[in-house]
N, C-alpha and C positions, 0 to 999 in steps of 0.2 A: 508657498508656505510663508507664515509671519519669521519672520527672523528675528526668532526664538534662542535667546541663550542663557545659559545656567546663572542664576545671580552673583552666585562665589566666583565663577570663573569671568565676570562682566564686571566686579567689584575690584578685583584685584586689576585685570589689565585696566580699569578706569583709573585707582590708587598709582601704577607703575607707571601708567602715561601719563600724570597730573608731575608726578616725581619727576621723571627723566625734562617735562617740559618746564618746570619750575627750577632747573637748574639750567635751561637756557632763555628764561626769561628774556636778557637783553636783547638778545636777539628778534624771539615772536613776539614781544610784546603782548597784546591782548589773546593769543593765543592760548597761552599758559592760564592768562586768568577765568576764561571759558572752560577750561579744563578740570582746574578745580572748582569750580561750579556746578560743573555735572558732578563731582564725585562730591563735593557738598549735600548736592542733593540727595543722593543715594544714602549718604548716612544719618541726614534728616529721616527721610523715610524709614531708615531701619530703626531709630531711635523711635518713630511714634510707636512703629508695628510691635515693636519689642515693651515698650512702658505698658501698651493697652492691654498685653498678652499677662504679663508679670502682675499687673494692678487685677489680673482678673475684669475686665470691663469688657473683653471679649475673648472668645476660645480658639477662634483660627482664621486666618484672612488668607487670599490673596490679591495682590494688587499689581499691577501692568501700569508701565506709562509708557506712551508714545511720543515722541517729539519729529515732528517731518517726516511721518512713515516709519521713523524705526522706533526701534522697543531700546529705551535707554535705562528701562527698570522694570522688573518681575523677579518676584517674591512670596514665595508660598512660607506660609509658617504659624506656628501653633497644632492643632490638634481638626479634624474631621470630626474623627468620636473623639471624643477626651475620654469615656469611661472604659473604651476598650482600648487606647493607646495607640489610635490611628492616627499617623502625623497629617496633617493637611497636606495635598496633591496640587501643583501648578494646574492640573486638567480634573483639578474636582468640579464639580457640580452641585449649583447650588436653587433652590427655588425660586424663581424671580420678584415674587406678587407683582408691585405695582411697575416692577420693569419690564413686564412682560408690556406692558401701555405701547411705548414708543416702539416696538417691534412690530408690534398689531397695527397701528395707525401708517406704519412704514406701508406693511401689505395692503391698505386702502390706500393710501396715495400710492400706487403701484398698480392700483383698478380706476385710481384716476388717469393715469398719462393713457393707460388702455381704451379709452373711453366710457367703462364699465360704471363710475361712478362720476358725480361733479358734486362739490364742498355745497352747491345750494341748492341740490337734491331736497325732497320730503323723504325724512323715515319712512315713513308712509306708501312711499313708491314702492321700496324693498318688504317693508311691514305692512300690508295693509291695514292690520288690528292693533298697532301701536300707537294708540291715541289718547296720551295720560293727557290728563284735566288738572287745570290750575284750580287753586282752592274755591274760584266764583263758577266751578262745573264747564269754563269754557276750554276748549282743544286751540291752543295753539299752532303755528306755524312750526314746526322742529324739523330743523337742518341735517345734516352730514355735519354740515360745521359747529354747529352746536353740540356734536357728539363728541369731534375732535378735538374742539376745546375747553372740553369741559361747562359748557354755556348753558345746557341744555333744562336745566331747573331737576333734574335726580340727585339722588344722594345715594349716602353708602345707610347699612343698618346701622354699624355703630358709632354713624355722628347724630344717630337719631335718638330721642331716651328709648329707658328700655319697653314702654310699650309704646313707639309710635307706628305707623302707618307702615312701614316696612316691617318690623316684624308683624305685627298683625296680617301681614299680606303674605307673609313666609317666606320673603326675600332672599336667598343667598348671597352672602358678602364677597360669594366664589372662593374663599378659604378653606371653607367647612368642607367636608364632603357632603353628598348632594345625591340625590336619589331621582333628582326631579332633568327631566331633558332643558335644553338651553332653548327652547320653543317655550317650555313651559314658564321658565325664568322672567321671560320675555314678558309672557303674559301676565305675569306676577308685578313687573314692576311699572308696567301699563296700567292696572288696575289701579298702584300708588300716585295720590297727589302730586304734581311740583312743586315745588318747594316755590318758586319763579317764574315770570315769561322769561322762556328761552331768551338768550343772548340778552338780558337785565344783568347778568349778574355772573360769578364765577364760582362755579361749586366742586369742588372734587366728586367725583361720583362714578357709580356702576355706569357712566355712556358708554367706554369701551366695551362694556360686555356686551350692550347692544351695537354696538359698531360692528364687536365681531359676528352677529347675528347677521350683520348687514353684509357683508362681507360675504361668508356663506351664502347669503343667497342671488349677489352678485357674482360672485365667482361660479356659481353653479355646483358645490362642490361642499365639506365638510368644513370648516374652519380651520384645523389642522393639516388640513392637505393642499387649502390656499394658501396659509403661510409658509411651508414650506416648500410649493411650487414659487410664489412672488418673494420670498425672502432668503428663507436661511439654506437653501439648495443652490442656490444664484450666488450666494457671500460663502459656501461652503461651511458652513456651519453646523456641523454634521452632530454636537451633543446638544442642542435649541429645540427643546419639543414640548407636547404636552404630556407627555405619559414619559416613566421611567421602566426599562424593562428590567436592568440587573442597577442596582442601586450600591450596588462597591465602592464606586466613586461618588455618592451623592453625598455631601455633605450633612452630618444630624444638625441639626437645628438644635437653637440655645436660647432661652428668654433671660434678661437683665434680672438681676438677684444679688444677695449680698448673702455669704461673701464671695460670691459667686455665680455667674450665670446657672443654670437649670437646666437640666436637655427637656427639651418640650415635649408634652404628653400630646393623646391624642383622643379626645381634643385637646385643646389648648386657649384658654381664655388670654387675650393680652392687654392690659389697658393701655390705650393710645393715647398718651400724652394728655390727660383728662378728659378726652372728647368723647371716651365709649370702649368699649371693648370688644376686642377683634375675635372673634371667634377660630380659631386655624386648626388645620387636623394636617399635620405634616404627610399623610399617609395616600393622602389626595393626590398625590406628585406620579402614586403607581395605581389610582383606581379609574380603571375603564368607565365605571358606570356614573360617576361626576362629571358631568358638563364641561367643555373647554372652556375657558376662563378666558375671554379675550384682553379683561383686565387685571390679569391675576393666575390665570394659570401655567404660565413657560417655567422649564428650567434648562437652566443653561452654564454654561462655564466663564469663567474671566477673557480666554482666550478668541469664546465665539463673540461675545460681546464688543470685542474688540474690533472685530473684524466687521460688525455693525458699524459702532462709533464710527471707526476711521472709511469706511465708503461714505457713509453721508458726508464726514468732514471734507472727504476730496469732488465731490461732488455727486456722489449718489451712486456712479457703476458699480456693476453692471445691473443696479435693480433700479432706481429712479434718474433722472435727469437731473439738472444744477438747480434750475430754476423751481421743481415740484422739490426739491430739497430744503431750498431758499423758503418755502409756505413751512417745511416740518420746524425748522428752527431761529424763525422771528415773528414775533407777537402779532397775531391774529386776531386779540380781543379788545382792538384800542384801547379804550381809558380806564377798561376794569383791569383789578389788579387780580390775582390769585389769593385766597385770604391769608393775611398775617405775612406778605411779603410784597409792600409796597416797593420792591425796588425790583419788583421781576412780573413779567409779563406771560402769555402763554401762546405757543405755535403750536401747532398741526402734531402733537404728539410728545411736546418735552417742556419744561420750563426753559423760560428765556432771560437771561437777566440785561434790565436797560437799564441800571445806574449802576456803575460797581462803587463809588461814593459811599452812595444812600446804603447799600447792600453790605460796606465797610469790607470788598473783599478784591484779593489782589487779580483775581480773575477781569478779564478784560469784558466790557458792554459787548453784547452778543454770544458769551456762553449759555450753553446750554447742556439742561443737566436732567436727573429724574434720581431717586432714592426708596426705598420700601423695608416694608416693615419687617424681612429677614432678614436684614441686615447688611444687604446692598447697594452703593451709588455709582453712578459714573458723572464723569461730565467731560463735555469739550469745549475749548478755548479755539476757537478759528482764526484770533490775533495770532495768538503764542505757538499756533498749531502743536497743541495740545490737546491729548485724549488721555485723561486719567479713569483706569475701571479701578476698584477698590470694593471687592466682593468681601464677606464674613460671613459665617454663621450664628452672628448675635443680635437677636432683636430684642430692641431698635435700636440698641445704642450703635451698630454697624450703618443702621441707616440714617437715624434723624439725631444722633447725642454728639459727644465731641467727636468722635473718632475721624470722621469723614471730612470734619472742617481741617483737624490738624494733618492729616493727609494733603489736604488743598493747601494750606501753609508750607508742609516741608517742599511741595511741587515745588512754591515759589520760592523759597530761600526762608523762607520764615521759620525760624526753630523756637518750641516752646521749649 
């Protein structure tokens, strides 16, 4: 079991020990000043969670941090439902979108040390019919590796306009709900252009949903029943799935609004950040007949995530080795960058940041992170041995607006 304890009863004994050892200063020396440190941080963190709740900017979080394997902060607070007056749960549950990526890419490197896959594999080997064409009608070489780091020349629908190539081709952004099999998906986005020759270029994109296709027919098995034999059954992660069956604890979902977040209809348009608009149907989370989402479909809790983060930080047991661990989290894609963040690179399944300078952030060269559009991030620092998760119910500003940065701040002692 994570060793787990109640924040109020972890706040207070951190307040009495910083006290009792702050009146024996002369004695411990730097002891005392570690001590209020940790409980500095603690009220940094409840100051952001509390302004972002009060300001309306979001409806409910929770957030976990790790320091050296133990949990030195966990905090659930604000609302689940806000309309029905459901306080937020330490073990709620929340959608993952785009964190479902590095869970998925985990379970193929997990059919790599198996022998089952290799990074410079052809799609093609597992796909035979997946054979997209760059804009001059020629079929490229595409990798496994190009899947995993996003190299691959696909895109998502809406970084595309609204009549491009993907939706003319009827693509699922894997948000929506979906009528169509993950065979079919497959075929749909084979039919679509590249944007790129594979490994030119770095593109966010549907690769993991074809990864997870890959996957499945590597493992021999459904997709959902690979990741949870190679992952979350191994790390015990018993609420990580694709399907929800009693939704008690799932978290309702909330879109950015004034003066107020919105609980999200379904469907639910969202515009991203100027690039397009995400089409989401929150309802997906409990429908059988929608495709597993290799990059986009898990939902999961703070807790299971954790329990993710912190085996890869320690070296991967009992699901990968150190060294297939060492490919998920440092840059994979030499000299491209990831777009609009020249100071971070991409590995085998997460962002990796190689300047913290350039990036202007107190996180150490070699973390590594991932965020999505319900409102969730995490990251891990392997200097600081740090694992911060910091789930919400608010998109985006839970995922991509201040919220996540000033959480990263209060970690380090930075109070806004």
């Amino acid at each position: 079991m994570w060793p787990f304890v109640s924040l109020t009863r972890r706040t207070i004994l951190a307040r009495s020990a910083a006290a009792t050892l702050a009146a024996a200063a002369p004695a411990l020396g730097g002891t005392a000043r570690a001590e209020t440190t940790a409980d500095d941080r603690a009220l940094h963190l409840d100051q952001v969670i509390d302004r972002a709740i009060a300001a309306r900017r979001i409806v409910g979080s929770v957030v976990v941090v790790m320091q050296d394997g133990e949990i030195v902060y966990r905090r659930a607070a604000g609302h689940a439902d806000r309309e029905a007056d459901r306080p937020m749960r330490e073990d709620a549950m929340f959608r993952l979108a785009s964190l479902s990526k590095p869970i998925v890419s985990v379970a193929a490197m997990a059919l790599v040390e198996r022998g089952r896959l290799d990074p410079q594999d052809p799609v093609q080997k597992w796909l035979p019919d997946f054979r997209p064409q760059t804009a001059d009608g020629k079929v490229p070489a595409l990798t496994i590796h190009h899947l995993l780091t996003h190299t691959a020349g696909l895109s998502y629908g809406f970084l595309q306009p609204a009549d491009g190539p993907y939706q003319r081709a009827g693509i699922s952004d894997a948000l929506d709900r979906s009528d169509i099999t993950l065979d079919e998906e497959i075929r749909r986005i084979a039919a679509a252009p590249l944007l790129y020759e594979p490994g030119t270029r770095w593109g966010y994109s549907l690769a993991t949903d074809v990864l997870g296709a890959v996957i499945a027919k590597a493992a021999g098995e459904p997709l959902p029943d690979a990741v949870r034999r190679l992952v979350t059954a191994p790390l015990a992660m018993r609420d990580t799935a694709f399907l929800v069956d009693d939704g008690a604890r799932l978290a309702v979902p909330y879109l950015d609004g004034k003066p107020e977040p919105s609980r999200m209809q379904d469907p639910q348009p969202v515009p991203f950040r100027g690039a397009g608009i995400i089409h989401v149907s929150p309802s997906r989370a409990f429908d059988r007949a929608s495709f597993p989402s290799g990059g986009a479909g898990l939902v999961s809790t703070a807790g299971d995530y954790a329990r993710l983060a912190e085996a890869l930080r320690l070296g991967g047991a009992p699901v990968l080795k150190a060294s297939t661990v060492h490919q998920i989290t440092t840059s994979q894609i030499g000299d491209l960058t990831p777009t609009g963040l020249p100071a971070w690179g991409f590995g085998y399944g997460a962002l990796v940041l190689k300047d913290s300078a350039l990036a202007k952030s107190p996180q150490a060269t070699g973390t590594w992170t991932f965020n999505c559009a319900y409102g969730q991030s995490f990251f891990v620092d392997p200097v600081e041995r740090l694992t911060v998760i910091a789930f919400t119910n608010t998109g985006l500003e839970g995922g991509f607006g201040a919220f996540p940065i000033e959480i990263r701040d209060a970690v380090y002692g930075r109070s806004g």
